[in-house]
C-alpha positions in Angstrom: -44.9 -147.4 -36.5 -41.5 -147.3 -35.5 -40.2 -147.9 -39.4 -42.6 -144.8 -40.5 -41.1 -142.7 -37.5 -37.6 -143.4 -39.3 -38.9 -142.8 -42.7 -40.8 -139.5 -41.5 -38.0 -138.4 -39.8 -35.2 -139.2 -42.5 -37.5 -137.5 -45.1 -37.7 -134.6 -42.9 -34.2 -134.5 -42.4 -33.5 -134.7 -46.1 -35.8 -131.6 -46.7 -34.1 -129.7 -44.5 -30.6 -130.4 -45.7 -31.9 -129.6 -49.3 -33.4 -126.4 -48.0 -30.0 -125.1 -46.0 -28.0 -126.1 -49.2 -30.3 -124.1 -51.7 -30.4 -121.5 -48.8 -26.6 -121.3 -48.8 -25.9 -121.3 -52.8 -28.2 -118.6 -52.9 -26.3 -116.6 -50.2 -23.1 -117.2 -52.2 -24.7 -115.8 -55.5 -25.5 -112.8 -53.4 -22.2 -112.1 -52.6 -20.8 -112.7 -55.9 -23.6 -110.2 -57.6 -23.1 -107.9 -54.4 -19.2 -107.6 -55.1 -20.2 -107.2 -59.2 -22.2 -104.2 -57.9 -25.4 -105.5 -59.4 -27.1 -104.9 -55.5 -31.0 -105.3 -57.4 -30.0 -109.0 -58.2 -28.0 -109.3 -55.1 -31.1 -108.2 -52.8 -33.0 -111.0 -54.8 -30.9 -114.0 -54.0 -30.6 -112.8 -50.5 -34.3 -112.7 -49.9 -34.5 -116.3 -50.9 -31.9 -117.7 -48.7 -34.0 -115.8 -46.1 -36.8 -117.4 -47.6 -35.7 -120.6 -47.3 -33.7 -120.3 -44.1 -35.7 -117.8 -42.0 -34.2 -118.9 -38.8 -30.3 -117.4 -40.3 -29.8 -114.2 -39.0 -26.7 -114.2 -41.2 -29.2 -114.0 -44.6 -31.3 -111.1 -42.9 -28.4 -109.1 -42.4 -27.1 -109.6 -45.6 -30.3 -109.0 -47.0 -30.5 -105.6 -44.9 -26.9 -104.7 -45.7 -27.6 -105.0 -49.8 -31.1 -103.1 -49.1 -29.3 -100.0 -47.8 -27.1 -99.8 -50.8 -30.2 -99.5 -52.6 -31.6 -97.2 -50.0 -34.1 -98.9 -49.7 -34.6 -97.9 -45.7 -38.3 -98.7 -44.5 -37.4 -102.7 -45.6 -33.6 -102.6 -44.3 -34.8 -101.3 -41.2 -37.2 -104.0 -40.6 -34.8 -107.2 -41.4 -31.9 -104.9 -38.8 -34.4 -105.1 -36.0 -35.0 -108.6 -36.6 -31.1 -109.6 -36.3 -30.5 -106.8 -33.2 -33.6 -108.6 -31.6 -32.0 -111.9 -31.6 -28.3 -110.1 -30.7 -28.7 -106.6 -29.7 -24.2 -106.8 -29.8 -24.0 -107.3 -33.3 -21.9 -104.8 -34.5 -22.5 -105.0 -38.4 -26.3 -104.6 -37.9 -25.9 -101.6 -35.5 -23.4 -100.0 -38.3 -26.2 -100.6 -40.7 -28.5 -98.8 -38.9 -26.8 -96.2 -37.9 -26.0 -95.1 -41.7 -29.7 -95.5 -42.3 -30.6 -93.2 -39.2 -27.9 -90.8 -40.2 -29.5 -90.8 -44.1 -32.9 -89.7 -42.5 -31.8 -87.1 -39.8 -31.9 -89.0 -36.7 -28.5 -88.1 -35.5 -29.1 -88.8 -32.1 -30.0 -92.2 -32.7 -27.5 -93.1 -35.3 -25.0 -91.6 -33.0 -26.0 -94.2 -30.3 -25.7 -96.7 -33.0 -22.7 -96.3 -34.1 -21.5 -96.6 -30.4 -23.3 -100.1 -30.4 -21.3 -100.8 -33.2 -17.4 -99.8 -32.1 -18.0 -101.8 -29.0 -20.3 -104.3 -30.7 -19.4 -108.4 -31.5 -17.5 -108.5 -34.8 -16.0 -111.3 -36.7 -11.7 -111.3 -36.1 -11.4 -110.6 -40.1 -13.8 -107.5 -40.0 -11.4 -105.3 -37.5 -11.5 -102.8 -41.0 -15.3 -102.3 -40.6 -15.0 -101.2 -36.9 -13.0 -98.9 -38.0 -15.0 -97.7 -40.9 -17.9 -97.5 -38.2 -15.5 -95.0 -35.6 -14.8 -92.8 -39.0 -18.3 -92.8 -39.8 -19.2 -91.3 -36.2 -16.7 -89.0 -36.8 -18.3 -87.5 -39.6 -21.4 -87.5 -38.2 -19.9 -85.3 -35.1 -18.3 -83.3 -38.0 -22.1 -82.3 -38.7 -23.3 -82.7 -35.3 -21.2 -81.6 -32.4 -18.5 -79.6 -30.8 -14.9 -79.6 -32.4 -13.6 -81.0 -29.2 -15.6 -84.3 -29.8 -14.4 -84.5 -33.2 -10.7 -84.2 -31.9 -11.0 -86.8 -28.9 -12.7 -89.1 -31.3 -9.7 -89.7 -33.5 -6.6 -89.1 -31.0 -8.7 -92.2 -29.7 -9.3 -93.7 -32.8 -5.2 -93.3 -34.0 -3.9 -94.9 -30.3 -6.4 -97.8 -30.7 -4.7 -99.1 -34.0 -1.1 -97.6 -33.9 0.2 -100.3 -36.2 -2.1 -99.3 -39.1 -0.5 -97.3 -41.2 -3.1 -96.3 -43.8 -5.2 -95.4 -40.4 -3.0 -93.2 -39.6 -2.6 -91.2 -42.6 -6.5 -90.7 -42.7 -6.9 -89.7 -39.3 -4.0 -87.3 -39.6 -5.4 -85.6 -42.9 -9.0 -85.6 -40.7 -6.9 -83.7 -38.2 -5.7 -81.3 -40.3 -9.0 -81.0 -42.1 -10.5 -80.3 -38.9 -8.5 -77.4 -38.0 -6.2 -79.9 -35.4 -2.3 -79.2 -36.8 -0.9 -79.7 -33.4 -2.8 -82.7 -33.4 -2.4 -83.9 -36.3 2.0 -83.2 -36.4 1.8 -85.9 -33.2 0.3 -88.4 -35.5 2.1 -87.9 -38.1 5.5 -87.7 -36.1 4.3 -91.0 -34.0 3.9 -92.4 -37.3 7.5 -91.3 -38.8 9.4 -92.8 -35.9 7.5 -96.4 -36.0 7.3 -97.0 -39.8 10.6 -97.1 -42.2 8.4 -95.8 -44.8 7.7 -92.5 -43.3 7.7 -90.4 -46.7 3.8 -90.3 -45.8 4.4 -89.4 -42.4 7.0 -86.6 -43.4 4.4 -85.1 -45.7 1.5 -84.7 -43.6 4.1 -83.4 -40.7 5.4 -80.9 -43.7 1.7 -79.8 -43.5 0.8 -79.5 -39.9 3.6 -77.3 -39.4 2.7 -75.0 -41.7 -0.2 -74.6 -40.4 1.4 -74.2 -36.8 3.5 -71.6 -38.5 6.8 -73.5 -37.6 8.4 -72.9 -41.3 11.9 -73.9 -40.3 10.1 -77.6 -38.7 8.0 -77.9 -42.2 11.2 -77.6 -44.6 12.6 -80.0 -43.1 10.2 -82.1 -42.7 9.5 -81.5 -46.7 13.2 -82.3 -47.3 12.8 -85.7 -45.5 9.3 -86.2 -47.3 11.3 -85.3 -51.1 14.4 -87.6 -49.8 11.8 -90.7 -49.5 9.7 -89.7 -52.8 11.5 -87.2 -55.0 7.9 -86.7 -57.4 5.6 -85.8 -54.1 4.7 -82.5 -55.7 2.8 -81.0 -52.8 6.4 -81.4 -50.3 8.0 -79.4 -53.3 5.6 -76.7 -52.7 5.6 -76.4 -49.3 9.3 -76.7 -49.0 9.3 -73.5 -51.4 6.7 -71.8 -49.4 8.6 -72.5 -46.2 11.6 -71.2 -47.7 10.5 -68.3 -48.9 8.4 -67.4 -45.9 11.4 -67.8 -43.7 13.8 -65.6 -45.6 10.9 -62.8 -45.9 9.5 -63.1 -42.3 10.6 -59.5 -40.6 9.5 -61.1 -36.9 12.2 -64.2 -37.3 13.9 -65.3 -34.4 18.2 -63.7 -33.8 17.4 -61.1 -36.9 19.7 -58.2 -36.8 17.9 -55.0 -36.5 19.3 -53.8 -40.1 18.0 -57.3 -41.5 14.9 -56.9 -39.6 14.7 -53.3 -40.8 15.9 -54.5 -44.9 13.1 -57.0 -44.6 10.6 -54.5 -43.1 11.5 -52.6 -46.6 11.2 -55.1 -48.7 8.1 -56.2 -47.8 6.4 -52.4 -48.1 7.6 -52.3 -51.6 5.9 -56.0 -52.4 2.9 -55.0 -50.0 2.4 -51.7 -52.4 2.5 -53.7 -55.2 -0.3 -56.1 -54.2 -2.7 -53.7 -53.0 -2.5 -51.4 -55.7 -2.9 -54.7 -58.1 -5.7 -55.1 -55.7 -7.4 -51.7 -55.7 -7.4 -51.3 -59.5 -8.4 -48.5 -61.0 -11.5 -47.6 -58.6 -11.6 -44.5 -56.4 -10.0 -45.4 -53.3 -11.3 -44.2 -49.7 -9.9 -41.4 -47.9 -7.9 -43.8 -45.6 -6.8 -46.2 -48.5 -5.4 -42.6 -50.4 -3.6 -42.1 -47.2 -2.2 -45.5 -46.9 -0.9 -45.4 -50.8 0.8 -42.1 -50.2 2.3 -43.4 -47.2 3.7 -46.5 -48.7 4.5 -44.5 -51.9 6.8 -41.9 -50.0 10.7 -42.0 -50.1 12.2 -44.2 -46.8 13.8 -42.0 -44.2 17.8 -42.1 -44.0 19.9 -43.1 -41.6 17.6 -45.6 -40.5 17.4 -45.1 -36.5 15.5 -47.5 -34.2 12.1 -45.0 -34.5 12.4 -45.0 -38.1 12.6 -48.8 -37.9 9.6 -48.9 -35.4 7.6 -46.4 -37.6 7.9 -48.6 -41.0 7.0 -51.6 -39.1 4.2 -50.1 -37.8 3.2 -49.1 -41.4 3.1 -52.4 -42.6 1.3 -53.7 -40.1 -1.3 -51.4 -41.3 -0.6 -52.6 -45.2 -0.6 -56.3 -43.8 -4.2 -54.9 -42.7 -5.3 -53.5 -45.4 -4.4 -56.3 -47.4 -6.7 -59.0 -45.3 -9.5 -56.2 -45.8 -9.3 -55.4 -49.3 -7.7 -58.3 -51.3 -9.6 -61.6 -52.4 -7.4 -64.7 -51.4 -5.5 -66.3 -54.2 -5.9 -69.6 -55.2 -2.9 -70.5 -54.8 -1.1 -68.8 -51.3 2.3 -66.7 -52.3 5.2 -66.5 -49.1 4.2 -62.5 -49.1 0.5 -63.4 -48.0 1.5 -65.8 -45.5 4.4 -63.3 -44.1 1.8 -60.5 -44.3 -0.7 -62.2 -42.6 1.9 -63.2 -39.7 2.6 -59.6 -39.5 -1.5 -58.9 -39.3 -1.5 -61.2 -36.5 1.3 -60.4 -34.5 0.0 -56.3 -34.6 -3.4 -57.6 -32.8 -1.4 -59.3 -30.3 
């Protein structure tokens, strides 16, 4: 009895080995079809390392993870539970979810997921997926919730990985995107001072203070993004724009009153131009007539401080009519951004 106990057991044994090692090589062909992009095949091999090796949460989430690439949602759902039952911490298998409760229009639940799966159990080696699963949660906010949410989500997200550059850069650009320039100019300028290769950095702080309106701050920081890559296009531009804004802006900082007063000029002449490029040929309403005749009529000489005040005044009212009346161009020109600084400092 003892000697068929042995065999039984040995035999037994045996199977099971066989089983884990066919269990096993078909996992392995699932990763090597997954990362092929052939997910049908992929999805097939996984379900017979399941198959064979039900016990493996491992297969089931693999299994899951292939079957929401296919979208396949009802079936991914029902191997996730299966893993989250065994370890509700697992942070892969939360992430999963959450993208399939996101695809279906359960926000509130794939918000909670996606929570699970930040502070969830991850491997060392898949610190990139946590992240993916913060920017995810991010976007989902982006559809969801406030702006302020949004914001504290990836000022959190940039201080929890300060060494990662590439990080950076997208949380930055989500900053930006979001309508978070002051924001987004600490990133960027956190970034410049810790990494030697701040050309990146530079850029994106180029940007931000654009958007801030600081035009002196984004030419420089334009120079310094041109001085690390000479080709980055977009700094050229915005160094232009900057440069051109500044020597056009009437409202600049220690301007003379004649400069103020030549600039104030300057700009009703180009401000004429545009809106009568706008206006066309079409009849134009009583107040637009008056505004053309105004802008059309000889400037006053000597130019005394009420003459000075008067012309601003008027093109505040172009800078107006200009916001009202012309279509934005594709791309933005230094007397639209100048004009709409003027706009915006009359309604203050």
């Amino acid at each position: 009895m003892g000697g068929l106990w042995w065999v039984a057991t040995a035999l037994a044994g045996a199977y099971h080995s066989q089983q884990a090692s066919r269990a096993a090589s078909a996992a392995q062909s699932g990763q090597v079809l997954t990362a092929s992009g052939r997910l049908e095949d992929a999805a097939a091999q996984f379900r017979n390392a399941v198959a064979l090796q039900p016990e493996r949460t491992a297969y089931r989430l693999a299994l899951a993870t292939a079957l929401v690439s296919l979208e396949r949602f009802d079936e991914a759902e029902r191997y996730l539970q299966d893993v989250l039952r065994a370890d509700a911490t697992n942070g892969e298998a939360n992430l999963a979810l959450a993208r399939i409760q996101r695809a279906r229009g359960r926000y509130a639940e794939a918000e909670a997921s996606y929570y699970r799966a930040i502070y969830g159990r991850w491997m060392p080696e898949a610190e990139a997926a946590r992240q993916r699963a913060r920017l995810d949660l991010i976007e989902l906010l982006g559809q969801t919730a406030d702006r302020e949410r949004v914001r504290a989500e990836l000022t959190q997200l940039a201080s929890a990985f300060p060494g990662d550059r590439n990080l950076q850069l997208v949380v930055g650009r989500r900053l930006l995107n979001a309508g978070f320039p002051d924001e987004a100019a600490r990133v960027y300028r956190g970034m410049a001072e810790r990494f030697t290769d701040g050309g990146a950095a530079h850029a994106g702080l180029a940007e931000a203070a654009l958007a801030l309106g600081d035009y002196a701050g984004a030419a420089l920081s334009a120079r310094r993004a041109l001085a690390a890559d000479p080709s980055d296009r977009a700094s050229a531009a915005r160094l232009a724009l900057a440069g051109a804004v500044d020597g056009l802006d009437p409202n600049k900082p220690r301007l003379s009153a004649r400069a103020r007063g030549a600039r104030t000029r300057r700009l009703l002449d180009l401000a004429r131009a545009h809106l009568e490029n706008c206006w066309g040929n079409r009849t134009l309403t009583p107040g637009e007539d008056a505004l053309a005749a105004r802008l059309r009529a000889p400037r006053p000489s000597p130019v005394t401080p009420q003459v000075l005040d008067d012309e601003y005044e008027l093109l505040e009212t172009a800078a107006r009519a200009v916001a009202a009346g012309c279509p934005p161009r594709t791309d933005e020109e230094p007397l639209d951004v100048v004009l709409r600084i003027v706009a915006e400092a009359g309604r203050r």
